[in-house]
Backbone bond lengths (Angstrom), bond angles and torsions (degrees), N, CA, C in turn:
res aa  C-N    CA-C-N  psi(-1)  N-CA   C-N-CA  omega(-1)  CA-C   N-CA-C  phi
1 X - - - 1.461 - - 1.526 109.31 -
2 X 1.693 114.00 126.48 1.602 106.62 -177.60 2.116 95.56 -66.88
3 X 1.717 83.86 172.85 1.252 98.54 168.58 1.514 104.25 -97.37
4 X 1.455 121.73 -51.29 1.197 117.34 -175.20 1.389 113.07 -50.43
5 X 1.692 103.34 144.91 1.722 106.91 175.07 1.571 116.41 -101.09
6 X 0.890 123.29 128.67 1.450 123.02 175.72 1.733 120.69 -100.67
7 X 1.564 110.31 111.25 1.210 114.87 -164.69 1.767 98.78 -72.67
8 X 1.083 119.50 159.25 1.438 133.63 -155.23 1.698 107.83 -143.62
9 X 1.004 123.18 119.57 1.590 134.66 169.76 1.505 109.10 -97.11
10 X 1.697 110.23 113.52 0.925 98.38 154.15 1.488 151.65 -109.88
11 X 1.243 145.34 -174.10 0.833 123.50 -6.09 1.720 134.94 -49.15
12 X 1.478 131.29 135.98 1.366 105.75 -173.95 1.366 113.67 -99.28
13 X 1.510 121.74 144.86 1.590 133.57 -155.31 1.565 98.34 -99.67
14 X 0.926 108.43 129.04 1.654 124.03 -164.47 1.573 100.34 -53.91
15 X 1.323 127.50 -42.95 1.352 114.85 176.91 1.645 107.53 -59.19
16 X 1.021 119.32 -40.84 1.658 127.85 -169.69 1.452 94.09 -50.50
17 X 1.760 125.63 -65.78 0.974 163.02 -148.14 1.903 112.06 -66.34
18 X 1.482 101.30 -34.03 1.455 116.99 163.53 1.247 113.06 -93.94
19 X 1.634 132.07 -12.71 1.276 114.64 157.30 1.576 133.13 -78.79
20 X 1.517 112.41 -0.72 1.534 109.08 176.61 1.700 106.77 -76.70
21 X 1.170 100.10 136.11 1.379 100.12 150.15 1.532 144.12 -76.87
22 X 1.106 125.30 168.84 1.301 120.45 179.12 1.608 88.27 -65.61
23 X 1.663 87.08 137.40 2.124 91.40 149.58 1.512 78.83 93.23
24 X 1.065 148.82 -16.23 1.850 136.83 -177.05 1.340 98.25 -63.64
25 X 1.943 110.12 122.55 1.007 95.03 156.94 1.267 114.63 -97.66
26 X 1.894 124.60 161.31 1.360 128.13 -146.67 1.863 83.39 -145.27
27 X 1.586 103.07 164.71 1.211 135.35 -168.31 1.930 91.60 -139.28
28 X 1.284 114.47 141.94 1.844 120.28 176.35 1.594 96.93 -117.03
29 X 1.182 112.01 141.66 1.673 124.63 164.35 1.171 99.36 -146.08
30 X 1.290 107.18 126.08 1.517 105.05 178.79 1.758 100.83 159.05
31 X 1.574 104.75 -127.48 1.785 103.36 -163.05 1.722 74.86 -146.90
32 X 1.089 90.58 160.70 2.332 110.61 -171.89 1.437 86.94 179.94
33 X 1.994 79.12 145.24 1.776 94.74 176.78 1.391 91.67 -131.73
34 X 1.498 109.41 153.40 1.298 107.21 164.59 1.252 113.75 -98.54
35 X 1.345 90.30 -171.23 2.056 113.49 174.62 1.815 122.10 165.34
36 X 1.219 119.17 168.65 1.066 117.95 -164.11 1.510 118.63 -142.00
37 X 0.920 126.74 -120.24 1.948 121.18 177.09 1.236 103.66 -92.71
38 X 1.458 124.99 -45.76 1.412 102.31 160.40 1.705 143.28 -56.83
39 X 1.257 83.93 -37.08 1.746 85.05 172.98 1.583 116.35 -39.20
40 X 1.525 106.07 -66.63 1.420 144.37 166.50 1.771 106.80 -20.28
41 X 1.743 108.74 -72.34 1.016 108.71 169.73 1.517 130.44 -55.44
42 X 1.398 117.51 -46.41 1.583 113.44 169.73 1.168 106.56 -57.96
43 X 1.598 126.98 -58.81 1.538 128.26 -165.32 1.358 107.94 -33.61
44 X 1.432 116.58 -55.48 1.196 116.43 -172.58 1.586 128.70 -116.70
45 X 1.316 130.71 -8.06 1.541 129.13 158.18 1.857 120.69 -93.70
46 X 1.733 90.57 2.98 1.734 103.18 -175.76 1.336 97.33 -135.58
47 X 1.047 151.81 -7.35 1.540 128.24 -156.81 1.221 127.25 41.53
48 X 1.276 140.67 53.47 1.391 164.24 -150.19 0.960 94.06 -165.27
49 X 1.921 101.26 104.73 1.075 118.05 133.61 1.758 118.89 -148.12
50 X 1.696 114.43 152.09 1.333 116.14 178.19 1.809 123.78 -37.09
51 X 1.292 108.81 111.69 1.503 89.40 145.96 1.261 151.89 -0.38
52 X 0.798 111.67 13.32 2.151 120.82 171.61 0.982 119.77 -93.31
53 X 1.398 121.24 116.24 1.439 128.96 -177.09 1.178 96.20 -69.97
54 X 1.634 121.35 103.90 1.237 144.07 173.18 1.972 120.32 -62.60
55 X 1.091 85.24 -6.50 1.652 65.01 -171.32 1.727 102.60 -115.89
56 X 1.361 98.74 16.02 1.985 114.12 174.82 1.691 88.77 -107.41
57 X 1.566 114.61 -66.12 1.563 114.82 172.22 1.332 123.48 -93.09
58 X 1.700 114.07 95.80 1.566 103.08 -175.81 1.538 98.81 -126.53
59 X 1.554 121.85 45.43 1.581 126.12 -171.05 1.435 89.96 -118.44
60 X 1.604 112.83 117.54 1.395 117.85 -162.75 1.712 90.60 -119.25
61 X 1.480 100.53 134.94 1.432 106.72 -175.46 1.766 96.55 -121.81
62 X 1.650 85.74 138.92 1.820 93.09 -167.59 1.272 90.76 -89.56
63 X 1.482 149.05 102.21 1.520 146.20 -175.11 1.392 96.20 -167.08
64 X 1.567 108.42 151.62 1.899 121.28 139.53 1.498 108.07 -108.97
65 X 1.177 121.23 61.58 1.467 110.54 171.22 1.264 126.44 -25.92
66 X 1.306 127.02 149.52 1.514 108.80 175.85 1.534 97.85 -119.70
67 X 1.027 105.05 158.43 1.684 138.51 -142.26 1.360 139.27 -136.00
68 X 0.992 118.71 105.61 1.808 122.08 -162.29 1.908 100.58 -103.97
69 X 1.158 87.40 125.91 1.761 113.77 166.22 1.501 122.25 -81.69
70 X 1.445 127.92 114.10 1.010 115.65 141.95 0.936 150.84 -127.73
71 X 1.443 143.19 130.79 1.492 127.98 -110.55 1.555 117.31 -12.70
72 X 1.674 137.80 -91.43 1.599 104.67 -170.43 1.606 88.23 -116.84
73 X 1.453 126.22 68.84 1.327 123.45 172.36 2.134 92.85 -149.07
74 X 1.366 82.89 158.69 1.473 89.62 175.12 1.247 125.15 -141.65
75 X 1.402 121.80 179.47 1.591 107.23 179.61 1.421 102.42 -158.00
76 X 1.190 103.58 166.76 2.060 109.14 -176.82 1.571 98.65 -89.29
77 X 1.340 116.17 112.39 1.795 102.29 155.13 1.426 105.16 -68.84
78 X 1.253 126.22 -68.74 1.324 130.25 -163.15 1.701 103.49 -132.70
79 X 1.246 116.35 151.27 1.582 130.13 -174.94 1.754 101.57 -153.67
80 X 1.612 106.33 70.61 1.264 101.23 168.81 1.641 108.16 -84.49
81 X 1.396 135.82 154.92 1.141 131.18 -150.40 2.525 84.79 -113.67
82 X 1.216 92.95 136.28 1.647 104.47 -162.34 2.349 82.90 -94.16
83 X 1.597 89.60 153.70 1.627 97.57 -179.11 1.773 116.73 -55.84
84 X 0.738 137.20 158.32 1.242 152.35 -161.92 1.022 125.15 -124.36
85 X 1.041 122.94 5.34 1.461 145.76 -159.60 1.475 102.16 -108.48
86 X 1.517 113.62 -29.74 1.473 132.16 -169.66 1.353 94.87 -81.77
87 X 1.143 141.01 -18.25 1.229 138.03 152.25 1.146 145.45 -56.32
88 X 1.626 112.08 -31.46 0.917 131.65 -141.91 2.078 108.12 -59.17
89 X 1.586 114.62 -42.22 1.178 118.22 166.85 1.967 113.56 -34.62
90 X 1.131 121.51 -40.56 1.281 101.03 -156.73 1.947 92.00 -130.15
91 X 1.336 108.66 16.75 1.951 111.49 165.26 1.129 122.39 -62.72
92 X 1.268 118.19 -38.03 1.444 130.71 -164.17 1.810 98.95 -59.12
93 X 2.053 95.59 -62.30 1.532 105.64 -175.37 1.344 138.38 -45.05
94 X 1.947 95.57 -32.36 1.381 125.66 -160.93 1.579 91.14 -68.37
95 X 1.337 114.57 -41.49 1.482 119.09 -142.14 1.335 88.13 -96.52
96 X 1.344 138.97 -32.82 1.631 133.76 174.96 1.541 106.29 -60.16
97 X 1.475 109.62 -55.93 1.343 115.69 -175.75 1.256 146.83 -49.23
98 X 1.753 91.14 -30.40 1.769 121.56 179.44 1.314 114.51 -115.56
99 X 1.547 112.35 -9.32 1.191 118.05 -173.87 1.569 134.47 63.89
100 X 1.320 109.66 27.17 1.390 133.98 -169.22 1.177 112.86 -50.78
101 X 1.303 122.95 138.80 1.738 102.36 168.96 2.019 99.24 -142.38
102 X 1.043 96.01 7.76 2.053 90.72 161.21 1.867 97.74 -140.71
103 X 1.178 91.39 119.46 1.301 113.17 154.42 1.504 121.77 -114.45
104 X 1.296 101.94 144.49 1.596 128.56 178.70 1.319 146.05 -132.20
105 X 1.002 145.22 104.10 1.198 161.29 -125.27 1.540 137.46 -157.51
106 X 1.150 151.13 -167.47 1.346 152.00 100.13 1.882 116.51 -72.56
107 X 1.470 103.29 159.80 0.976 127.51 -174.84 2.087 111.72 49.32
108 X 1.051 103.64 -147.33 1.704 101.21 167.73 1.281 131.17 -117.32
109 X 1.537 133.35 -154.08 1.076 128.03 160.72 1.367 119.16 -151.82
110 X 1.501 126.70 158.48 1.306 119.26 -167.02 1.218 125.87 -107.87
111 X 1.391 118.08 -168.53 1.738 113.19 -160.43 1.232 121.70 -37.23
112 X 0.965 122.67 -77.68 1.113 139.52 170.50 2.008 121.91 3.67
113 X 1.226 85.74 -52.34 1.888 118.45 -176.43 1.579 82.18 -85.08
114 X 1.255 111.37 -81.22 1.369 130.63 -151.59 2.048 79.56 -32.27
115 X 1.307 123.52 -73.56 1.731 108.74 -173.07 1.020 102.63 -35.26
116 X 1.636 107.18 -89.21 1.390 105.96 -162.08 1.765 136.55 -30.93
117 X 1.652 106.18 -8.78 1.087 111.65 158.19 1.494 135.73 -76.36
118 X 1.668 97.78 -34.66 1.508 107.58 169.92 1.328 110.20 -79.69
119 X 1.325 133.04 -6.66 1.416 127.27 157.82 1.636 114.27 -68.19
120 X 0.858 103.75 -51.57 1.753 101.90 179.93 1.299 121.42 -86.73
121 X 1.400 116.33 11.69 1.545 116.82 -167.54 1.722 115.72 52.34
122 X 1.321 115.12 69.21 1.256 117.77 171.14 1.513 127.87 -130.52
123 X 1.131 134.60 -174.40 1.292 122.74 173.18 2.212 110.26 -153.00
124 X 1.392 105.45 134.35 1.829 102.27 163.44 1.657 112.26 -83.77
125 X 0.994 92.05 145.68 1.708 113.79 175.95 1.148 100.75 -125.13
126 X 1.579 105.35 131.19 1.217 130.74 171.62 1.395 116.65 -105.95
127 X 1.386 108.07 143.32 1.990 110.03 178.90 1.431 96.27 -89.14
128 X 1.373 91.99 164.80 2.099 115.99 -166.93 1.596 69.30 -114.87
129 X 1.884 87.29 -146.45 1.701 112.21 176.88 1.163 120.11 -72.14
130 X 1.000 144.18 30.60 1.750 130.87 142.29 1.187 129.03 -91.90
131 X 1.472 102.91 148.63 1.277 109.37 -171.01 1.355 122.86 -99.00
132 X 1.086 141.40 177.86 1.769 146.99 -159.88 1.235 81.79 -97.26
133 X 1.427 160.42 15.08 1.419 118.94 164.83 1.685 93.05 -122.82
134 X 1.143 126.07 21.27 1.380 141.98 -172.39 1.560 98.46 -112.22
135 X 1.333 109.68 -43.45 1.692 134.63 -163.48 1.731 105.25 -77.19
136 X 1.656 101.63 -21.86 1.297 94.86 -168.60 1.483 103.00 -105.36
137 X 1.456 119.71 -13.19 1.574 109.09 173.20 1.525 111.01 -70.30
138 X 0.871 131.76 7.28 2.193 146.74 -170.68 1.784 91.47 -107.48
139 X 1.081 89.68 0.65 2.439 73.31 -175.04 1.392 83.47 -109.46
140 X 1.554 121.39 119.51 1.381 123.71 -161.01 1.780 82.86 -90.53
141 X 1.076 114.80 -43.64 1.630 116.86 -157.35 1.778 106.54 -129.49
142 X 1.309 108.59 151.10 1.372 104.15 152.97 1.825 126.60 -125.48
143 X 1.583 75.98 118.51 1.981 81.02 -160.96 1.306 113.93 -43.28
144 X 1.784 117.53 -63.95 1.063 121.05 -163.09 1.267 100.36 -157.42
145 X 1.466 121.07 -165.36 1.988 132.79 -158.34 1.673 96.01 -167.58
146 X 1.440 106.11 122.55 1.450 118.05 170.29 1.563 104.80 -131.02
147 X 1.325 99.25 136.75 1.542 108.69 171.49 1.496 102.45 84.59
148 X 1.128 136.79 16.32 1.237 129.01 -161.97 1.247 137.84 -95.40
149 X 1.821 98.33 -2.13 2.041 114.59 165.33 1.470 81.18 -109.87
150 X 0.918 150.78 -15.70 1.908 128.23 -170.72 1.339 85.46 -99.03
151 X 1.475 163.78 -33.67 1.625 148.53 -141.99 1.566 107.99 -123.37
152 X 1.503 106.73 -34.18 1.399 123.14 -142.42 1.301 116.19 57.65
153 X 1.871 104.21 -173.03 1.357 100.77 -178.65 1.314 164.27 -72.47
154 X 1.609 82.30 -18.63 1.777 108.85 161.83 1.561 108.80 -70.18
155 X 1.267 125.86 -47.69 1.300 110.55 -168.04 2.082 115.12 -105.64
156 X 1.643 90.51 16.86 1.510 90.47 174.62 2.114 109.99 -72.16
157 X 1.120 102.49 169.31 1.373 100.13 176.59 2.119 113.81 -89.79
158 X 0.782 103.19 80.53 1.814 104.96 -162.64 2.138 88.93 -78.14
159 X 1.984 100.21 136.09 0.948 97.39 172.41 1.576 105.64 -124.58
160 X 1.819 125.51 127.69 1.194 127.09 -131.49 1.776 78.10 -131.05
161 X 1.633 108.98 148.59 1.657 114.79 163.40 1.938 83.39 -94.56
162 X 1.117 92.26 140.19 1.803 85.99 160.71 1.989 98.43 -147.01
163 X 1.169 92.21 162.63 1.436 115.17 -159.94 1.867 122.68 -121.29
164 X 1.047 129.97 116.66 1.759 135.65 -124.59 1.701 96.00 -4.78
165 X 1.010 109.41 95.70 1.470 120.10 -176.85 1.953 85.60 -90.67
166 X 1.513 97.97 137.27 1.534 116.98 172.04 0.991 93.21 111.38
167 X 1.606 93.68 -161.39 1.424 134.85 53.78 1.777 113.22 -100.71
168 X 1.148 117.30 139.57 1.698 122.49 -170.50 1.176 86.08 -129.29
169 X 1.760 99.75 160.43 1.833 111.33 -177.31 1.637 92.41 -133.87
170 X 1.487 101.49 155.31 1.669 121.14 -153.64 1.340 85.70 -90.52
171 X 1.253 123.94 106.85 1.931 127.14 -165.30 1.807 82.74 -112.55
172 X 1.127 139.27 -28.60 1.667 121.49 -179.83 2.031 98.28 -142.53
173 X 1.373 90.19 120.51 1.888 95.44 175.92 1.068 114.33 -68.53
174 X 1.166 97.44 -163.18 1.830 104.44 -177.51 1.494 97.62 -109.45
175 X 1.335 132.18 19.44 1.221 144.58 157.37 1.260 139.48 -106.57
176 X 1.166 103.78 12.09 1.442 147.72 151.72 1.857 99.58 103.83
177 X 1.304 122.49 -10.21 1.349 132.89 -177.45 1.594 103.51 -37.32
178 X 1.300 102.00 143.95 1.424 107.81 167.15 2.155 108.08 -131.06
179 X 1.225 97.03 124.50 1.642 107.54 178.11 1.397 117.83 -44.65
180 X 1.490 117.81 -59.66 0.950 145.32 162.94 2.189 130.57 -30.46
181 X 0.967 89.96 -48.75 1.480 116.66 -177.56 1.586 98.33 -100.93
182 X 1.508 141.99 -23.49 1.371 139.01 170.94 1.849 102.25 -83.36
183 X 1.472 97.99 -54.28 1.691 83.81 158.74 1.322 139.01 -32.86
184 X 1.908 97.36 -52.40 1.878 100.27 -174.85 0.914 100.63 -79.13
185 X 1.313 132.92 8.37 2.115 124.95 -174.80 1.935 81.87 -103.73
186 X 0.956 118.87 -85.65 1.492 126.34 165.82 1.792 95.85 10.46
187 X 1.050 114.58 -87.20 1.395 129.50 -148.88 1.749 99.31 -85.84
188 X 1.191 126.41 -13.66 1.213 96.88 171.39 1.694 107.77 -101.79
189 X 1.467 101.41 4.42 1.555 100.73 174.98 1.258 113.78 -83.07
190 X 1.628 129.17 -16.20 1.183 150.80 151.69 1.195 111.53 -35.49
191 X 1.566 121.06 -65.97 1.539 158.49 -176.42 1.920 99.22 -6.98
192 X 1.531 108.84 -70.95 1.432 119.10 -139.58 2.447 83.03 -78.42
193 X 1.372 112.55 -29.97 1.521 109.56 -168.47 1.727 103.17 -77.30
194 X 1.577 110.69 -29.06 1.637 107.57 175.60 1.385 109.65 -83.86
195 X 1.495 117.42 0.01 1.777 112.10 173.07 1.500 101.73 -88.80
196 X 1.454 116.32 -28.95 1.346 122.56 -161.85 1.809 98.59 -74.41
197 X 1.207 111.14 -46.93 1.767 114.09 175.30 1.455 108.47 -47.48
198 X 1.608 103.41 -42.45 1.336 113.37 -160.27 1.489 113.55 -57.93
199 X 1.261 97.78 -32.07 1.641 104.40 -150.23 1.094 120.59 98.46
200 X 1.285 121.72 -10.36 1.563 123.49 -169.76 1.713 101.23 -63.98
201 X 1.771 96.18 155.23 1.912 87.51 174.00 1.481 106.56 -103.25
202 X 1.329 90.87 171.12 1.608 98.36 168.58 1.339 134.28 -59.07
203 X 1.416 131.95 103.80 1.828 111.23 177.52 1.801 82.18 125.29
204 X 1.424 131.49 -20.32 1.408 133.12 170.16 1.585 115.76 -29.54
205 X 1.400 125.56 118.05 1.697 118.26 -168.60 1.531 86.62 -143.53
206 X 1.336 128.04 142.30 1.331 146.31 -140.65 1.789 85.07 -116.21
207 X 0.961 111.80 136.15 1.819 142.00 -175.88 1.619 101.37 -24.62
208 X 1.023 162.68 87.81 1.611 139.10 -169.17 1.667 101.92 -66.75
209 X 1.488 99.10 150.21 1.325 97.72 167.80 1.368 116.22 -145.51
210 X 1.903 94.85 123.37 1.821 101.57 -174.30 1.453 116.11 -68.68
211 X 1.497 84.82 139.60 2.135 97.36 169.36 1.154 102.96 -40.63
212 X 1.386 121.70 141.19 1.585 122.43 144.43 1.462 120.82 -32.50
213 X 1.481 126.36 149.71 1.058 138.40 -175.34 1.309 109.16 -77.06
C-alpha cells in the first residue's frame, strides 16, 4: 500500500481510473450519493432509481449516514461507510446500469463487480482507520435527499459535495484486480518457506473441526 495520497476529482474519467494502482491511497472532492440494500434491490429487480444525473454523480457510497435536520437544511453527524461485500449479488448490475466508476465502501467486493468494473473503467475504495464522525466533517454540503418519506434516512439516497474526503485505498482496479485476494495468493505462496523455518513437516493439516450438530 503507497503512503502517498493522491487527491482525486470527481467525477473520475476512466483513463484516470485505470491508472491507480492497487494499494493507492486516494482523497474524493467532488459530488457522491449514497445507498444501501434497498437502493440495490429497486435499482435492479424494480427499476427504481433516484433522479441523479448519473454520469456527473456516479461515486456511490455504501453508507446510511445518520443525519440531523434543521428546519429545511441538514447535516451529516456521522457517515460511517457499511461492508460492501453485502452487496456483492446485485454490484456488478448497479455498476453496468448507472455506469459507476468509484465505488465506496468498507471491506471489499467480489468478482462479479470486480469485472464489471474493468468494463467501465472503474475502481472500489476501501476505508482504513477513520471514523464516520471524522468522515462527516469532509461533506462540505448536502445537495439533495431522494426517497426520503418512503425509505427513511438510512436507506434514502442522500447526494453529498464532500471535500478530500478520506483517505480510502484502491482495494479492486479498474483492471478488474482485487488487493485483497492478491494478498491471500501472496501469503499462501509464502506458506510452504515459513513451514520450512518452522520445522513444520510436509503433508502437516491443522485439527478439522465439525459444525455443531
Amino acid at each position: 500500500m503507497s503512503d502517498a495520497v493522491r487527491h482525486l476529482q470527481l467525477p473520475l474519467a476512466p483513463d484516470e481510473a485505470r491508472r491507480l494502482p492497487l494499494g493507492a491511497m486516494v482523497t474524493l472532492t467532488g459530488t457522491v450519493f449514497t445507498g444501501r440494500s434497498r437502493f440495490h434491490i429497486r435499482a435492479v429487480e424494480q427499476g427504481v432509481v433516484p433522479p441523479v444525473d448519473f454520469a456527473a454523480v456516479n461515486a456511490f457510497f455504501h453508507v446510511g449516514p445518520v443525519m440531523r435536520r434543521a428546519g429545511d437544511r441538514w447535516s451529516v453527524v456521522s457517515i460511517e461507510p457499511t461492508s460492501s461485500i453485502r452487496f456483492e449479488r446485485y454490484g456488478g448490475a448497479v455498476v453496468r446500469q448507472l455506469g459507476l466508476r468509484t465505488l465506496i465502501g468498507k471491506t471489499t467486493m467480489g468478482r462479479g463487480t470486480a469485472e464489471a468494473l474493468r468494463e467501465v473503467g472503474g475502481v472500489h475504495l476501501t476505508k482504513i482507520g477513520v471514523c464516520g464522525n471524522l468522515l462527516a466533517r469532509q461533506v462540505a454540503r448536502v445537495r439533495e435527499v431522494h426517497f426520503l418519506d418512503e425509505l427513511g434516512a438510512t436507506e434514502a439516497t442522500w447526494v453529498l459535495d464532500v471535500e478530500r474526503f478520506g483517505p480510502f485505498f484502491v482495494d479492486i482496479d479498474a483492471h478488474g484486480r482485487n488487493y485483497f485476494e492478491q494478498l491471500d495468493a501472496d501469503e499462501r505462496a509464502r506458506l510452504p518457506d515459513v513451514y520450512r523455518r518452522l520445522g513444520i513437516p510436509d503433508g502437516f493439516a491443522y485439527t478439522p473441526v465439525d459444525p455443531e450438530p
